[in-house]
N, C-alpha and C positions, 0 to 999 in steps of 0.2 A: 094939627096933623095927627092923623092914627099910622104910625110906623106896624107894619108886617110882622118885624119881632125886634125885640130890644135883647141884648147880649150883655149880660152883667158878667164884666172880668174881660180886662184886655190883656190876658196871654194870646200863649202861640194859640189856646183854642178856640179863643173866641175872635182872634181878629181874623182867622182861616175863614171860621164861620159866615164873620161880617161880610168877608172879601166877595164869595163864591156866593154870598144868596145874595149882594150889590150888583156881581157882575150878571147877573140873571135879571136884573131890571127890578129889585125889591129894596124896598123903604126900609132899611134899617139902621140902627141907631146901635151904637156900643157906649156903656158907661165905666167909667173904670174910676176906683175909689185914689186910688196913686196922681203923683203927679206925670206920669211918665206910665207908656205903653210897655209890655213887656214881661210882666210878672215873672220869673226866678231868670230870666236870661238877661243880664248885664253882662256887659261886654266894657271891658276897663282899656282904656288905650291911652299910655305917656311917654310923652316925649320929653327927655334929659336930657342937657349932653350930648346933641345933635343924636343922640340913641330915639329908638321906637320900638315901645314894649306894647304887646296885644297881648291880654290875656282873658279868658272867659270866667266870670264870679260863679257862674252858675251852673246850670248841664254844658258840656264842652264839646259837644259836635251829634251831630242826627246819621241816627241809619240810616239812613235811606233803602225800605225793604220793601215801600209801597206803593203804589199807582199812584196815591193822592199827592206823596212829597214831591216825586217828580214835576208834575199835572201843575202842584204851586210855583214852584220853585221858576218852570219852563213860562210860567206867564208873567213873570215879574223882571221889573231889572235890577238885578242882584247875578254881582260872580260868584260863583261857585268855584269852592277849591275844594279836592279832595284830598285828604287824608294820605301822607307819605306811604310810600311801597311798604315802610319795614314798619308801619305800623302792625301789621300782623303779630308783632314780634314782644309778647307779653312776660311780664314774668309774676313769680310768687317769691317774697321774702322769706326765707329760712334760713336757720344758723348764721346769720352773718351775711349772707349772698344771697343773689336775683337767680333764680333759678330761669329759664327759660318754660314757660308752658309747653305741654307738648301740644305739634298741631294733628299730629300724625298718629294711628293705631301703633306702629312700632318705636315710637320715638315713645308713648306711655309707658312700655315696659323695659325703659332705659334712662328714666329721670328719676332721680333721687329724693323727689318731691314725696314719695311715697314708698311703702316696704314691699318687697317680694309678696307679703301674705297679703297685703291688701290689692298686688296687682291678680294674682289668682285670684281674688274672691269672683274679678269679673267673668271669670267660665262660670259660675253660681249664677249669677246677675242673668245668667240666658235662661234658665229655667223658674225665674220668678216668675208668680201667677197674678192676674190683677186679685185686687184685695177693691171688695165692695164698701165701701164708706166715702160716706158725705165731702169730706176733707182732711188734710191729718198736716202738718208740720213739714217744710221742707227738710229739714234735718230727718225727721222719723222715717222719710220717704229713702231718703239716701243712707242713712245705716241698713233701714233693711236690703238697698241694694246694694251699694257698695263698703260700706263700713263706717268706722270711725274717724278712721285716717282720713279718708279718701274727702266726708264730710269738712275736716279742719283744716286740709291742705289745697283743697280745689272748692268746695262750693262757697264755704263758709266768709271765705275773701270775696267771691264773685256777688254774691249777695249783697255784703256790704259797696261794692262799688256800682250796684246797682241801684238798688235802695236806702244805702247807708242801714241796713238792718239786720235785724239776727235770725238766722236761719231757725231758732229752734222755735221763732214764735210765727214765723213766716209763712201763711198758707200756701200750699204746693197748686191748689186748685186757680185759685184769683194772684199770686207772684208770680208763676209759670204756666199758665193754662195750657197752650199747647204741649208742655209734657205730661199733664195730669191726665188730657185727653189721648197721649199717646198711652200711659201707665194702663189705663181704663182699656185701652184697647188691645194691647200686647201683652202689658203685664211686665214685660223685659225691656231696656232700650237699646239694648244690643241686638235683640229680636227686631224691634223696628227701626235702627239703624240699616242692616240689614236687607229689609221688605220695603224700604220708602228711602233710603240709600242718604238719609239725611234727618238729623233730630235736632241740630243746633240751627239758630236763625241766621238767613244771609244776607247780603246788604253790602253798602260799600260808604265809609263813614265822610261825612262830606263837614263843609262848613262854606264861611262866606268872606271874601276878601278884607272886610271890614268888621270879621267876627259874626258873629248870632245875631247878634243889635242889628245886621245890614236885613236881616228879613224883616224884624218888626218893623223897621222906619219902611220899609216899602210896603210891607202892609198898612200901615197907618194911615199913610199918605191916601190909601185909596179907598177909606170908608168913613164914616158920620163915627167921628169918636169926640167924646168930651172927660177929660180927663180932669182929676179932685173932685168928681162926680160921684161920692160913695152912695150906695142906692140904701134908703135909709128904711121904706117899706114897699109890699107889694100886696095891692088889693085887687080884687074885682070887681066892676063896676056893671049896672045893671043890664048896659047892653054886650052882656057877655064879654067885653072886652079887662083890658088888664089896667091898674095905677099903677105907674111908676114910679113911688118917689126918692128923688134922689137931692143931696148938697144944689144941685146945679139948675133943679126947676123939676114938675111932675111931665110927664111924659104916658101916652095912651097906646098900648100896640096890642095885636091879637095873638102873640105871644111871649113866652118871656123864653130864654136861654140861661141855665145858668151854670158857670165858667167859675165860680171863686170855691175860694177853700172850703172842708167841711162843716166848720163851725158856722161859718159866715150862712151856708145852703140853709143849713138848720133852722137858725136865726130867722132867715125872710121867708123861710117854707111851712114855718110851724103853722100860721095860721091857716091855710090849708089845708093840711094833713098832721096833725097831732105826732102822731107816732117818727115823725122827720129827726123829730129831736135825736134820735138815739146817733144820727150823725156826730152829733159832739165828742162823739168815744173815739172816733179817728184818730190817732196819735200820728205826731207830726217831730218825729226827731230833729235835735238843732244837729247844723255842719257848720264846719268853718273851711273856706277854701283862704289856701293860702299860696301868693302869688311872690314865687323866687326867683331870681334871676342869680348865679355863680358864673367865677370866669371857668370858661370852656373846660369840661370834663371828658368829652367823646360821647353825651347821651345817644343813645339807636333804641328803636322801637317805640312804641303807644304810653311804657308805663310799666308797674307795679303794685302788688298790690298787698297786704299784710296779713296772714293769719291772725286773730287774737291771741293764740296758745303764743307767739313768737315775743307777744310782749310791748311792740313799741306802742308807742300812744297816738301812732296815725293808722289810717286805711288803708292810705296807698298815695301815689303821685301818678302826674301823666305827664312825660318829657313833652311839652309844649316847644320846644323848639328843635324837637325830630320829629315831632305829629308834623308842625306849620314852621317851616323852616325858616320864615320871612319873620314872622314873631316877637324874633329875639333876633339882637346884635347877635355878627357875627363870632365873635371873639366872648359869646358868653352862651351860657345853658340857663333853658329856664325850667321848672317845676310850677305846677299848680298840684301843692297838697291837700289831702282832705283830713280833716279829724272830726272827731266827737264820733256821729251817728246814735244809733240805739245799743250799738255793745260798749259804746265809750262815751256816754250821754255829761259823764263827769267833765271833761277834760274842757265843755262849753261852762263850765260854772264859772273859769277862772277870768280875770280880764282881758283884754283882746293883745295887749300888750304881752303875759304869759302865754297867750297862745302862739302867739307869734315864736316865741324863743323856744313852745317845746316842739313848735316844727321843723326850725333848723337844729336844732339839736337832735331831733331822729334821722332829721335827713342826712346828718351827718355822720351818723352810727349805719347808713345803706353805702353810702362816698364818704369814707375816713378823709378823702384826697382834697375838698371842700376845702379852703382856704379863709374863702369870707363869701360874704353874702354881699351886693350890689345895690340889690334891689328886693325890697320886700315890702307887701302890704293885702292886710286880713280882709275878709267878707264873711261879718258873721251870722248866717242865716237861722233866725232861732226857730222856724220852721221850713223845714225840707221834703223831706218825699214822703206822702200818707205811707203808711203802714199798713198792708193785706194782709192783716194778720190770721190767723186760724179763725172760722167761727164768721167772718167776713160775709158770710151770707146773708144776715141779719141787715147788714144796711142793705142790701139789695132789695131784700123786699119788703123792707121802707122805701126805696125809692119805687120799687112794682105798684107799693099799695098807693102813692100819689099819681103815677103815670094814670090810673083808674080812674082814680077824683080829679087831675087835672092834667088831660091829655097835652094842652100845649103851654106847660109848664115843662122843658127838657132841662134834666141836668147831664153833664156831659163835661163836668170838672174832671180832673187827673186823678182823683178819690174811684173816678169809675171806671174799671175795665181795662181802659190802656195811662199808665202814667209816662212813658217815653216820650219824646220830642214828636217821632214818626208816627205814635199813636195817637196821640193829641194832634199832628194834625187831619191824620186820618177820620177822626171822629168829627174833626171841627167840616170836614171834607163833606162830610157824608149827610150832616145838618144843615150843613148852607145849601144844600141840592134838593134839600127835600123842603124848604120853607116856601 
C-alpha cells in the first residue's frame, strides 16, 4: 500500500492532522515512537478512598481562540467543560501575598504590584516609535517600553508560565508575534490598544470531562496509528515516493509530515537537506509539574504565578480545583505546581523525591494555613516547551531551504511558529486540509 502521507509524532499535531486528511477520504498512516498516543498531554486520574483526583501532567487546558479547535472538538465525542467564571481571576506572588492581576485600565494604577514611577512611564509608552530591527529580546522590548519593574512583576512571570522561559533570551518576534507585528506597526501598544480596541489574545479556556487524555483517545480511535513505532530512517525512493522506516515495518507514502521534537527533525531530515542539522540548537527546558491535593483552604481563581526577584523555587501553581471544580474532593484543594523551567533549570537536577518536598514547602510559604499534604505525586518532564529564543530565524530557513529540496517533506512540530495546544491544532487543521 502507498499511504497519501505518513505523520511521524502522535501529539495533539499530528493526530489533528491524521484525523481531518482521514475524514477527507485519504490513506494515512501515523507512527509514533511511544507506547501511547499523546505526547506532553497526560492526563493522571486516582481513585483513593472512595476520592477521585484529576489532574493534567502536562499543558492544563486549550484556548480555544480558533476556528480549527472548535471545527475539532464539534466533530468528535468528547464533553467539553469550560473553565470556571473566576478563572479570570489571576494573581502575581509578592512579598508574601497573591496580588490580584489587574484586568482593568484603572484597577493597573491601583495595584501594588508596581511603583507610581513605573505606572507613569506608560503616558511614555504612547509615544514610542517602532524601532527597525530584525528581532531583539522580550525583556529589551518591554524596558524600553515600560521599564524594569513592569518587566519583573508582570511579563517576566507570564513568560515563564507560558514557556517555562526567561524573558531576557526570549524572542519578541517568534514568542509573541502578534505584538512584534503590532510594535512594527504602531510602535506603542497603548497606541494600538486604542486603534484595534484590543492587543491581548481572546478565547475561552475549555477542557474535557475526562481531562486532555479525553481528546487524544477520540482521536486515536479514528485514524491508522501504530504506536512503539519510532521511525528509524527516511528515504527516497526512485519513483519519487518516500521510505518509511520504522521499529514496526517500512512503510511507502507521497508524503511525510513531521510532528516530533527538534532534535528528532534533524536527525531523519539531515539527509535531505544538510544544513537541518542546526535544529539541534533548540533548547528544550526540563519542568516538573507537581500534583497536590490539602484539606480545603478556600482556593478562587485560575492560579498564581512567581517572579524570580521574589525568590521561591517554583513558577507558579493553577488552583485545579477552582479552574475544574469536580477534580478534587470536596472537602480538599488541589494545586498542580510547576518548577524548574529555564530561570530555575537547577532545582530539576535534584531527585524527584527533593522535588516534591521543595514544592510543598514553597506552597507553603504562598498558604502558611497548609496543615499537611494528602496527596502528592511529581511529573518530571526533562524536556518541555522549545525555546524561541533571539536569533530564531536561522532554524526557519533551515526549514525554508528544505521546503525547496523537498516540498512534501512538512514539518509542523511545536518548534514551528505556534507551540500552544490551539496552535498546534490549528496547524495540524490546516495540513490535513491540504493533503
Amino acid at each position: 500500500m502507498i499511504f497519501e502521507a505518513i505523520v511521524v509524532g502522535a501529539g495533539i499535531t499530528g493526530l489533528t492532522t491524521a484525523y481531518v486528511a482521514t475524514n477527507r477520504g485519504k490513506k494515512v498512516l501515523v507512527l509514533e515512537k511511544q507506547s501511547r498516543a499523546g505526547g506532553n498531554i497526560k492526563t493522571l486520574k486516582v481513585e483513593r478512598d472512595n476520592k477521585t483526583f484529576l489532574f493534567e501532567e502536562g499543558p492544563q487546558t486549550i484556548l480555544a481562540n480558533n476556528e480549527a479547535v472548535y471545527k475539532l472538538i464539534n466533530s468528535l465525542p468528547v464533553e467539553v467543560v469550560k473553565a470556571s467564571p473566576t478563572s479570570n481571576k489571576r494573581f502575581i506572588y509578592k512579598r508574601g501575598k497573591l496580588i490580584p492581576i489587574p484586568l482593568k485600565p484603572w484597577e493597573f494604577f491601583l495595584t501594588p504590584l508596581v511603583s507610581l514611577k513605573s505606572k507613569l512611564l506608560l503616558f511614555r509608552e504612547f509615544f514610542e516609535k517602532p524601532i527597525p530591527t530584525e528581532d531583539e529580546s522580550v525583556a529589551s522590548f518591554v524596558r524600553r517600553h515600560f521599564g524594569e519593574e513592569f518587566l519583573n512583576y508582570f511579563v517576566q512571570p507570564f513568560v515563564s508560565g507560558i514557556y517555562a522561559g526567561d524573558a531576557q533570551k526570549l524572542s519578541l518576534r517568534y514568542g509573541f508575534p502578534k505584538l512584534w507585528e503590532i510594535q512594527k506597526r504602531y510602535g506603542s501598544l497603548l497606541k494600538a490598544f486604542f486603534k484595534e480596541k484590543r492587543v491581548a489574545p481572546k478565547g475561552e479556556l475549555i477542557s474535557f470531562r475526562g481531562g486532555l487524555i479525553e481528546l487524544i483517545r477520540a482521536l486515536e480511535r479514528k485514524v491508522n496509528l501504530l504506536t512503539d513505532a519510532e521511525v528509524l530512517k527516511i528515504k527516497k525512493t526512485d519513483g519519487n515516493l518516500f521510505e518509511v522506516i520504522s521499529k514496526k515495518g517500512t512503510f511507502k507514502t507521497k508524503k511525510v509530515i513531521i510532528t516530533t521534537d527538534a532534535q528528532t527533525t534533524a536527525r531523519l531530515l539531515k539527509p535531505f537537506y544538510p544544513p537541518i542539522e542546526v535544529l539541534k540548537e533548540i533548547y528544550y527546558p526540563p519542568l516538573a509539574v507537581v500534583s497536590l491535593s490539602v484539606p480545603k483552604i478556600g482556593l478562587e481563581g485560575f492560579g498564581f504565578l512567581v517572579p524570580p526577584k521574589e525568590g521561591l523555587k517554583i513558577l507558579g501553581a493553577i488552583f485545579v480545583s477552582s479552574l475544574f471544580e469536580y477534580r478534587c474532593p470536596k472537602e480538599e484543594d488541589c494545586f498542580s505546581v510547576f518548577l524548574c523551567g529555564d530561570t530555575q533549570k537547577e532545582v530539576c537536577q535534584q531527585k524527584e523525591e527533593e522535588i516534591l518536598l521543595t514544592a510543598q514547602r514553597e506552597i507553603k510559604k504562598v498558604f502558611p494555613q497548609i496543615k499537611e499534604f494528602r496527596f502528592r505525586k511529581i511529573r518530571l518532564w526533562k524536556k518541555s516547551i522549545p525555546q524561541y529564543w533571539v536569533g530564531y530565524q536561522r532554524y526557519m530557513n533551515a526549514l525554508e531551504g528544505l521546503r525547496k529540496v523537498e516540498p512534501n517533506i512538512l514539518v509542523i512540530s511545536n518548534f514551528v511558529e505556534k507551540s500552544s495546544l490551539a496552535g498546534c491544532i490549528e496547524k495540524g487543521f490546516k495540513v490535513g486540509e491540504q493533503i
